[in-house]
N, C-alpha and C positions, 0 to 999 in steps of 0.2 A: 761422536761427530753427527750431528743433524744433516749433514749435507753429501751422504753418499747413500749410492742405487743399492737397497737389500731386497733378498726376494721377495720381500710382502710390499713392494712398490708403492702402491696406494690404502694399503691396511691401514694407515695412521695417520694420525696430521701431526702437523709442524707443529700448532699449539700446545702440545702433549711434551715437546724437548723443550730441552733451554736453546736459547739461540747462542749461535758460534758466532761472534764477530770475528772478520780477520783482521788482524793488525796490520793496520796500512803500511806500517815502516818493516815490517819483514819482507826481505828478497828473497827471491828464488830465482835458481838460472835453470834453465830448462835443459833436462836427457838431451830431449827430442819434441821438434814442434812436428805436431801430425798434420796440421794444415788448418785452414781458416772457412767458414761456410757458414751463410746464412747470418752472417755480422759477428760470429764467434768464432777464438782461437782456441786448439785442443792442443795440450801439451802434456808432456810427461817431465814431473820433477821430484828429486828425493826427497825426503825431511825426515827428520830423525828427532824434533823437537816434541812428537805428540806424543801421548803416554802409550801410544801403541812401538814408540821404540823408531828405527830406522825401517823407514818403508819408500813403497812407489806409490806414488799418487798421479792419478791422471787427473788433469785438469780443464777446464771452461773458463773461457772469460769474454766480458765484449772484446772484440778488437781493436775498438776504437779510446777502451780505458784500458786503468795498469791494474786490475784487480781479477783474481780469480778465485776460483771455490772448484774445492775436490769433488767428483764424481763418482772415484771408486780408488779404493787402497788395496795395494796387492804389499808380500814382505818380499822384499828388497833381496830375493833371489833371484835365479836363472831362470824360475819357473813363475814365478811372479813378474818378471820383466816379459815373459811370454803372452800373459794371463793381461797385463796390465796394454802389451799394443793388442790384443784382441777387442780390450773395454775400449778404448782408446779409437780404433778403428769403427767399430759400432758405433759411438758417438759421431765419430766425423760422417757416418754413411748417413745417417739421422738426420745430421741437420745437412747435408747435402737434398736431402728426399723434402724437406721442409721451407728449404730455400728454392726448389726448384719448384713446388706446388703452390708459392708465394709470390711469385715470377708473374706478370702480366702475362695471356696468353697473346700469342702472334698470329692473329688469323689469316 
């Protein structure tokens, strides 16, 4: 997957992977929506369709379209559903910090 956070963050570039498109006509229904900030929704949904098996995926999307892209995959245990609202949460504080320094100031 080209589209989730490893620790060498900016070690690589995109043009180095193939690119993942998502297939438009796959649904997902969401665990849990974590909340909306900064024009984007962070959700947590299962899939079991990628070669890495059944997992959690935390997810991004604009809010105002029907499409998203994984952020980080944890395996669809107890410890990974832990693992996955800590990613999950970080991401919403993120663009909480990003939307708020993007905010006209009110003098």
């Amino acid at each position: 997957m080209t589209n989730i956070i490893r620790p060498n963050f900016g070690g690589r570039t995109h043009e180095t992977e193939l690119s993942e498109a998502p297939d438009p006509h796959e649904e997902y229904q969401p665990l849990h929506v974590y909340g909306t900030a900064a024009g984007y929704l962070v959700a947590l949904v299962q899939d079991a369709r990628g070669p890495e098996g059944r997992c959690l995926k935390v997810v991004l999307g604009a809010a105002s379209k029907n499409t998203i892209e994984a952020v980080a995959v944890m395996p669809a245990t107890d410890e990974g559903r832990v693992d996955a609202d800590m990613a999950a949460m970080a991401v919403l504080r993120a663009l909480e910090i990003v939307e708020r320094s993007s905010a006209p100031s009110s003098a």
